[in-house]
N, C-alpha and C positions, 0 to 999 in steps of 0.2 A: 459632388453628390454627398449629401449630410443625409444622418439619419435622425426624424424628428418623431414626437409625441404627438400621437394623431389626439387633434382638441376632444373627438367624440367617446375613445375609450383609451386613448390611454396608452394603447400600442406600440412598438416601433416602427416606424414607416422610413422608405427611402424620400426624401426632399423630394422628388419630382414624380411622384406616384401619384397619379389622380383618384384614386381610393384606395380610402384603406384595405388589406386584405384580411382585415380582422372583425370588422363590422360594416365595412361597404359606402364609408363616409368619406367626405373630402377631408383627407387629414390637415389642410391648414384653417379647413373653419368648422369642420366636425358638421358640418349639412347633410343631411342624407344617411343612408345606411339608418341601423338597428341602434335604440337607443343604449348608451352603456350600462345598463345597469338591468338591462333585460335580460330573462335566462336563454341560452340555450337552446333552441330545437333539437338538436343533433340525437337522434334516439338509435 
C-alpha cells in the first residue's frame, strides 16, 4: 500500500482507493469527481 497524488487535485491518496476522498475522482487518472480548481460548496 503506497500513498499517491491523486492526477485530479492533487491530494494524497492510498494506491488502492478507487476515489479520491477529496474530490471523488479516480486518483490514478483523475476521471470523475469535481474539477481541481473549483471552489468549495461546503457553507
Amino acid at each position: 500500500m503506497a500513498v499517491i497524488a491523486c492526477k485530479n487535485c492533487g491530494a494524497k491518496v492510498n494506491s488502492e482507493a478507487v476515489a479520491c476522498p477529496a474530490c471523488g475522482a479516480d486518483p490514478r487518472t483523475g476521471e470523475g469527481g469535481s474539477p481541481a480548481d473549483a471552489p468549495s460548496s461546503n457553507t
